[in-house]
C-alpha positions as CSV (number, residue, x, y, z in Angstrom):
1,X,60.5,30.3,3.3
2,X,61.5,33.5,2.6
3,X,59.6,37.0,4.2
4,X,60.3,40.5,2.8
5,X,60.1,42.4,6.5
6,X,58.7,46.1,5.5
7,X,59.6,48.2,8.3
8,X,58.1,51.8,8.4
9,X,59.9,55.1,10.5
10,X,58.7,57.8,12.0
11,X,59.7,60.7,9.5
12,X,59.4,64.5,10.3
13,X,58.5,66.3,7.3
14,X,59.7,69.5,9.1
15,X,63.6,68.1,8.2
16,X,64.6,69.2,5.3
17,X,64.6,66.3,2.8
18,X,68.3,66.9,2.0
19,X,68.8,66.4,5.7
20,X,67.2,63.2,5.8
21,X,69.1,61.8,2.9
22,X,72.5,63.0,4.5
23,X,71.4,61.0,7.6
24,X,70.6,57.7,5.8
25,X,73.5,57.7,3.2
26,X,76.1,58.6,6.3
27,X,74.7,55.3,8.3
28,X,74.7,53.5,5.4
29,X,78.7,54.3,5.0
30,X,79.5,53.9,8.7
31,X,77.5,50.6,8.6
32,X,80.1,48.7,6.9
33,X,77.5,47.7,4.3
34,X,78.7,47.6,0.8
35,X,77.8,51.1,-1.5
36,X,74.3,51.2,-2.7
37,X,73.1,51.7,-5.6
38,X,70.6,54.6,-5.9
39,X,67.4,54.6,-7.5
40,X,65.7,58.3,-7.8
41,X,62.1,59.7,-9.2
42,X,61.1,63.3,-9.2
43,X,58.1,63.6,-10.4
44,X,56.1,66.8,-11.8
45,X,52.4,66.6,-11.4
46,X,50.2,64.2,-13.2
47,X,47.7,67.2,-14.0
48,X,48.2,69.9,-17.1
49,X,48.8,73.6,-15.1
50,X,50.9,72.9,-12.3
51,X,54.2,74.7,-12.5
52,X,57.1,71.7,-13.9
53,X,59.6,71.5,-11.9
54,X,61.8,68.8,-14.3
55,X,61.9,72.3,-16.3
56,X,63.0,74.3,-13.7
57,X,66.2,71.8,-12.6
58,X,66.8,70.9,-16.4
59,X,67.5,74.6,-16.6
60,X,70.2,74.3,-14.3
61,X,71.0,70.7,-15.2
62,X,70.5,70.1,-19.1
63,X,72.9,67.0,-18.7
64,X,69.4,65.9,-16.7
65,X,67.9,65.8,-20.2
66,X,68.2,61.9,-21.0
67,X,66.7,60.7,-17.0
68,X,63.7,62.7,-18.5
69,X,60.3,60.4,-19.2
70,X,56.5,60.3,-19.1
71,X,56.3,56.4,-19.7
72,X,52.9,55.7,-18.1
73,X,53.8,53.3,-15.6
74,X,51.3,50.6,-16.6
75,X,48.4,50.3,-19.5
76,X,46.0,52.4,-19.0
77,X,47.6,55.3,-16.7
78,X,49.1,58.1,-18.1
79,X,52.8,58.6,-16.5
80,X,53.7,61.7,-15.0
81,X,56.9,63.8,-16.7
82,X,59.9,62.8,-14.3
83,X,63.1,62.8,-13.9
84,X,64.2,59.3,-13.3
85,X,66.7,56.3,-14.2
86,X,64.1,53.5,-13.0
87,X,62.9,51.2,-15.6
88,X,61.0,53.3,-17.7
89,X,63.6,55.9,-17.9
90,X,66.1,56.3,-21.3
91,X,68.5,56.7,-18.4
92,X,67.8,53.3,-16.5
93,X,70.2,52.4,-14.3
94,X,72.3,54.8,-14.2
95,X,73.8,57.2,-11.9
96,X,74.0,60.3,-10.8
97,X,76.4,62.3,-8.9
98,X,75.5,62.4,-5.5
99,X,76.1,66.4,-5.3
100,X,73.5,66.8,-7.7
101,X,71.0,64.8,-6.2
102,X,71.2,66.1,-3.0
103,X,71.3,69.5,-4.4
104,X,67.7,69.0,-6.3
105,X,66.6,67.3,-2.8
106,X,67.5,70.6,-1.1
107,X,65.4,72.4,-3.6
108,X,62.1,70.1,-2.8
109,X,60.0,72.0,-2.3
110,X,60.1,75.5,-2.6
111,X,62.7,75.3,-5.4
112,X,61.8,72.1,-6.8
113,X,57.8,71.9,-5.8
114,X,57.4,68.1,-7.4
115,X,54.4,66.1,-7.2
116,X,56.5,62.8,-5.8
117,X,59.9,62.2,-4.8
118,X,61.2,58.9,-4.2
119,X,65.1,57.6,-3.2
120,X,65.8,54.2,-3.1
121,X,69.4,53.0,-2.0
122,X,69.4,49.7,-2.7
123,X,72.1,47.3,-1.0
124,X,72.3,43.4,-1.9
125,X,72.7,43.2,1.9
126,X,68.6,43.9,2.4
127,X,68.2,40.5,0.2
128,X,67.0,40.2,-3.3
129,X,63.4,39.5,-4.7
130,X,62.1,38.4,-8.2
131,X,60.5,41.0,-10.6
132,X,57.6,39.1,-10.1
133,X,57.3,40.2,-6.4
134,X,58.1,43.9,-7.0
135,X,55.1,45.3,-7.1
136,X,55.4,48.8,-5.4
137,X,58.7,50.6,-4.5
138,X,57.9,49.2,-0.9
139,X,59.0,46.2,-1.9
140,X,62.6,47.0,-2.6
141,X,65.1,45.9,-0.7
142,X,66.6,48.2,0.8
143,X,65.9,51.6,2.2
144,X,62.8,54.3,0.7
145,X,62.7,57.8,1.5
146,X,59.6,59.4,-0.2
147,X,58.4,63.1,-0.1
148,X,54.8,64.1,-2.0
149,X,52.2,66.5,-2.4
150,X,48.8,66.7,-0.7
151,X,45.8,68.7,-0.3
152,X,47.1,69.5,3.2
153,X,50.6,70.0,2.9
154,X,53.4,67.6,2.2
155,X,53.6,63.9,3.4
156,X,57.4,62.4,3.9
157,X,57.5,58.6,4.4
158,X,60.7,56.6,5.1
159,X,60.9,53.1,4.9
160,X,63.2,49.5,4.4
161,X,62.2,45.8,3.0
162,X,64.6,43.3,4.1
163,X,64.7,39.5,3.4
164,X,65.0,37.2,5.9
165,X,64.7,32.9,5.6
166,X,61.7,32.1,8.1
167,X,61.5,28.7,9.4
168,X,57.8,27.7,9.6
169,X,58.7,25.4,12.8
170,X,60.5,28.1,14.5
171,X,59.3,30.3,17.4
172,X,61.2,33.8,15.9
173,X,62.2,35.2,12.3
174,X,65.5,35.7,12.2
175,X,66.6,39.5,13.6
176,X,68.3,41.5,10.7
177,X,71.7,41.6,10.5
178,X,73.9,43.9,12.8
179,X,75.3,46.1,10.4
180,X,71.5,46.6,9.2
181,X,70.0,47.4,12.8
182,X,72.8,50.3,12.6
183,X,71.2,51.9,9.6
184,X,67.5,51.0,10.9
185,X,68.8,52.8,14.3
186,X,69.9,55.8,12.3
187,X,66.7,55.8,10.3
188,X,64.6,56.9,13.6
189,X,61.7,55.4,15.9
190,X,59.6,52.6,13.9
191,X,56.2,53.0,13.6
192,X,55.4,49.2,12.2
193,X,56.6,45.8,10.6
194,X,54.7,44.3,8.0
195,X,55.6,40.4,7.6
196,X,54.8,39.5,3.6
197,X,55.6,35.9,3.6
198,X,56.8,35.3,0.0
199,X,55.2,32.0,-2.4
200,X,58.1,29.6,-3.0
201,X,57.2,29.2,-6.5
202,X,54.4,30.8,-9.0
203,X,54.0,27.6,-11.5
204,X,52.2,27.7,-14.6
205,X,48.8,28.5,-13.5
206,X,46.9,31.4,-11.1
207,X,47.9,31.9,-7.6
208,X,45.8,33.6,-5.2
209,X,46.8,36.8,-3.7
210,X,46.6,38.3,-0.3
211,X,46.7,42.1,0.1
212,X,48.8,43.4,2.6
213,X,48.0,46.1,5.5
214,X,49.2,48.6,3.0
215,X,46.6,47.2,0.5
216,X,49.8,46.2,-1.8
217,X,49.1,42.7,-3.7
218,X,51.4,39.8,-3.0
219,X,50.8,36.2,-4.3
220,X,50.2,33.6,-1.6
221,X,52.6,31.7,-0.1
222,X,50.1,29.1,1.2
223,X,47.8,29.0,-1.9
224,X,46.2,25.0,-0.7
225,X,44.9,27.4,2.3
226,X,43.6,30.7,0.5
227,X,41.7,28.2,-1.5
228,X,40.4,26.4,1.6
229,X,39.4,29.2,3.2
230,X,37.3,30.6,0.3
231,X,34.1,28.7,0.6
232,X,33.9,29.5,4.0
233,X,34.2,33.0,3.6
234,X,31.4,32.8,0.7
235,X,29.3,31.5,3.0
236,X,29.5,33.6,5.9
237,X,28.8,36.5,3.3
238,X,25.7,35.2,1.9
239,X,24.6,34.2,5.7
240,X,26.0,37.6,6.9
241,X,22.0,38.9,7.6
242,X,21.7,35.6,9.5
243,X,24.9,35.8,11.3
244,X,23.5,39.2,12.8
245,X,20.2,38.2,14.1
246,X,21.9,35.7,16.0
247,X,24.4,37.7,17.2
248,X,21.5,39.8,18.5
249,X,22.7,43.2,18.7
250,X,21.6,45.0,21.6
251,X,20.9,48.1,20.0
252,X,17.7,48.9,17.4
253,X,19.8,52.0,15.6
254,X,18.3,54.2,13.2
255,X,18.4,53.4,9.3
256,X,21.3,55.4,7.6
257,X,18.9,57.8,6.0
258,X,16.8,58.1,9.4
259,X,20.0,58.9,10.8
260,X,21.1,61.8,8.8
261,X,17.5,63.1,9.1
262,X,17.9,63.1,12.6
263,X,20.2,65.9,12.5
264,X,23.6,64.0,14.7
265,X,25.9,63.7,11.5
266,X,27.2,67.1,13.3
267,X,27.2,66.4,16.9
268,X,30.1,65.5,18.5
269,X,31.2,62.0,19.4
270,X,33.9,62.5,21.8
271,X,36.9,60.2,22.6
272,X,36.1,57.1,20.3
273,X,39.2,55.1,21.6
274,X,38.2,54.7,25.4
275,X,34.8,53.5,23.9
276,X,36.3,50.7,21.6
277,X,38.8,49.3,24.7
278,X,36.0,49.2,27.4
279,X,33.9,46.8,24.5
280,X,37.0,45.0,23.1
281,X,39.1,44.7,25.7
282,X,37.4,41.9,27.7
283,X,37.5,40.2,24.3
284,X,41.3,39.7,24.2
285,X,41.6,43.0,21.1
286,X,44.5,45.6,21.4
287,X,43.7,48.5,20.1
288,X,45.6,51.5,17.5
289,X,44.1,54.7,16.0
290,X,45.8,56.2,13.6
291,X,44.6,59.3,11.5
292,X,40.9,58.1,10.9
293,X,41.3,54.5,11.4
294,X,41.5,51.8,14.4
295,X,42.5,48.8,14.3
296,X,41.6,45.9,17.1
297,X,43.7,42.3,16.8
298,X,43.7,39.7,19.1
299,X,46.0,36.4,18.4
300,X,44.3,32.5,18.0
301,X,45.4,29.3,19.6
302,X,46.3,28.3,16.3
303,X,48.1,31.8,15.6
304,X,46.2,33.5,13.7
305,X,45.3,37.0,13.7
306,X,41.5,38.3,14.1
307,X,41.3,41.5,13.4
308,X,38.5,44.5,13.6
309,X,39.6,47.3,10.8
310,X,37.4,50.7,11.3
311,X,37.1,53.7,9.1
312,X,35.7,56.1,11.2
313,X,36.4,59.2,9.1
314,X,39.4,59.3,6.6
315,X,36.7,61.6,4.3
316,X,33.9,61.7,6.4
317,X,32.6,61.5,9.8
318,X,30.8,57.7,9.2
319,X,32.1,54.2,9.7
320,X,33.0,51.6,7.6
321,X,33.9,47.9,9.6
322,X,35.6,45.5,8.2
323,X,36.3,42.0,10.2
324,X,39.0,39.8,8.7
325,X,41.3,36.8,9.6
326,X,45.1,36.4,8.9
327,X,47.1,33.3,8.7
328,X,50.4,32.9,6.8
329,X,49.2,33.2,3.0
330,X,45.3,34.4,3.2
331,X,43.3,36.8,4.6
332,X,39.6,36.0,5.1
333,X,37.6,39.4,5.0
334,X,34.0,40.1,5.9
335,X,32.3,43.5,5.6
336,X,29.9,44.2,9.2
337,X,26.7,46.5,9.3
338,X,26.5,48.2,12.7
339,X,22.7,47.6,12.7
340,X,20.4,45.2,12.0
341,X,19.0,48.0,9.5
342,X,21.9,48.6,7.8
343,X,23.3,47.8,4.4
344,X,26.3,45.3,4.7
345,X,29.6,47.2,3.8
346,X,27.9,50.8,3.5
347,X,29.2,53.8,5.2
348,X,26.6,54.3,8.8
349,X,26.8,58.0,10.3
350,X,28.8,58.1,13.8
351,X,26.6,61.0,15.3
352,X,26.8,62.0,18.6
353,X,28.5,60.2,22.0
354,X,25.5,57.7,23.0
355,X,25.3,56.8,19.3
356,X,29.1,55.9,19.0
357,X,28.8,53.7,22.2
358,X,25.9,51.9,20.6
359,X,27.7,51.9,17.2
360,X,30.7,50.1,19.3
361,X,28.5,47.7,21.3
362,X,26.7,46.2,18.6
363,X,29.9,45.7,16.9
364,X,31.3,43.7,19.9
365,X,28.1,41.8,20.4
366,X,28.6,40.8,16.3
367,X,32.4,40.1,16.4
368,X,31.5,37.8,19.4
369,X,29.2,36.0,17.5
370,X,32.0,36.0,14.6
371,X,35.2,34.8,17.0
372,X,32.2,31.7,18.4
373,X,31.5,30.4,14.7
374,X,33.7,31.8,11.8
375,X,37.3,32.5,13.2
376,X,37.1,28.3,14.5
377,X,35.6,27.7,10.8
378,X,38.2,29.0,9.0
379,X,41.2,27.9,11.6
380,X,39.8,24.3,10.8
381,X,40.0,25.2,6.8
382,X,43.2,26.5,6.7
383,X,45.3,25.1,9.8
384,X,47.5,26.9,12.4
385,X,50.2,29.1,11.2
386,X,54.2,29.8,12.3
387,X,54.5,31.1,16.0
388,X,56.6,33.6,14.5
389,X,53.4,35.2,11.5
390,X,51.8,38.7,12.0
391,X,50.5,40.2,9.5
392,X,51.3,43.8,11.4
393,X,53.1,44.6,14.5
């Protein structure tokens, strides 16, 4: 079985982005890997009145002129005006000098202020994929250095998707090769590895996907257990209203208008991580914030992963909960209230300190309920997976 491994680094936007790509192209030459073959995108803004910056290096560069496109990159949304030799481009495929690459990298972004930047080097070392599995430049093999605009500053992302064979019996993946663990060395600190277990074969007919932490689409590659699994899940949905009387949350919260009425949308909530581990903890759940997020996983008997995904603010200061259940090919998802009052899967204001802590107890009083009945239900629908799956670690 093969799994595309999508590693993510730490990456300081603060270096300059010519910087970065002088760091990865020289590890990639001291690595002993073979040369790579380089993909790039620089992208002006999707939105008329923004200043073009494929004008302002086609003005230096008119031999640019034929890596020039605005393909949309599916049907139905309109494609940006790039300079690129992906797919799309007239140019695809080929290459530029690497001078002149790295000398539009240098002027990103005061120079060169483009909407999205993307560098792929791709190396056949990193493993190969079908077209069918490339859905997002994530999924290259190989290594991903992105730079983009956003309504608070610029975000820089670097990333790599290797191959590896997993054996389904084994304890342990494979590790990458050495030459590989060079480059990923070189590349900084890593933030996370995403295991996307890969279908063996597509067939004729529909197979069911399972969305990745990222939220990017892969088909299954256990499709008799995404189909096992879906009646259960159905079920639990429909009995959701059920499922939280007799979880029997221990706090009588306030409706979400009643909330907002009562003027602690405002107030101040405090640390909310200490709150989650003193309630989750006990329970077996880790716990990770990130920026407006946490995320509490604890492992199964039969290795699966059940996992707590919160929104507590990525546009506003309310909470969205999400419970869900990953094995190797599905993911079993089930939207919570955090009252008896509320509406399944709607946003619920945090308010103030005491209202977080109740927020976070009657979660753990309905995820108890949850890892009693539904986790065993859908481990006995699906069956155990590999030692070695995680969906994130």
């Amino acid at each position: 079985m093969r799994v595309a491994l999508l590693t993510s680094f730490a990456a300081s936007k603060k270096e300059p982005l010519a910087e970065t790509l002088d760091r990865i192209r020289g590890a990639l030459k001291e690595s002993g890997l073979s040369e790579p073959v380089i993909r790039f995108n620089f992208g002006d803004s999707p939105i008329a009145g923004y200043v073009s910056s494929v004008d302002r290096v086609l003005k230096r560069h008119r031999e640019l002129d034929r890596f020039v496109t605005s393909q949309p990159p599916m049907p139905g949304i309109p494609g940006a005006r790039r300079i690129s030799n992906g797919p799309l481009s007239p140019a695809a495929g080929e290459a530029l000098p690497w001078a002149t690459l790295r000398e539009i990298a240098a002027g990103v972004p005061r120079s060169f202020p483009f909407h999205q930047v993307a560098i792929h080097f791709r190396l056949a070392e990193f493993g190969d994929l079908p077209p069918t599995v490339l859905g997002t430049a994530e999924m290259l093999p190989g290594i991903l250095v992105s730079d983009s605009w956003w309504v608070n500053g610029r975000i820089r992302s670097l990333s790599a998707c290797t191959v590896v064979e997993g054996d389904p019996h084994s304890k342990k993946l494979p590790p990458v090769p050495a030459e590989i663990a060079k480059v990923f060395a070189a590349c900084g600190k890593v933030k996370r590895t995403i295991q996307a277990p890969l279908a063996t074969q597509l067939g004729t007919g529909p197979v069911p996907g399972v969305r990745l932490p990222t939220g990017m689409p892969v088909a299954s590659a256990n499709p008799e257990a995404a189909q096992a699994i879906r009646p259960v899940v159905l079920e639990y949905r429909a009995r959701m209203q059920e499922i939280v009387e007799r979880a029997g949350l221990p706090h009588d919260l306030l409706e979400p208008g009643e909330s907002l009425l009562a003027g602690s949308i405002g107030a101040a909530t405090g640390p909310k991580k200490p709150v989650l581990e003193q309630s989750f903890r006990p329970m077996g759940y880790t716990c990770r914030g990130d920026s407006g997020t946490f995320t509490l996983r604890r492992r199964t008997a039969a290795n699966l992963t059940a996992e707590l995904s919160l929104d507590v603010g990525t546009w506003s200061r309310r909470i969205v909960a999400m419970f869900k259940v990953w094995g190797l090919g599905f993911k079993a998802t089930l939207l919570l209230p955090v009252t008896a009052k509320g509406v399944i899967g709607a946003q619920y204001p945090i308010g103030d300190a005491e209202s977080w802590r109740k927020i976070v107890e009657n979660l753990a009083a309905l995820v108890a309920e949850l890892d009693r009945t539904f986790v065993p239900a859908i481990e006995a629908a699906a069956g155990p997976s590999p030692e070695w799956y995680q969906p994130e670690s």
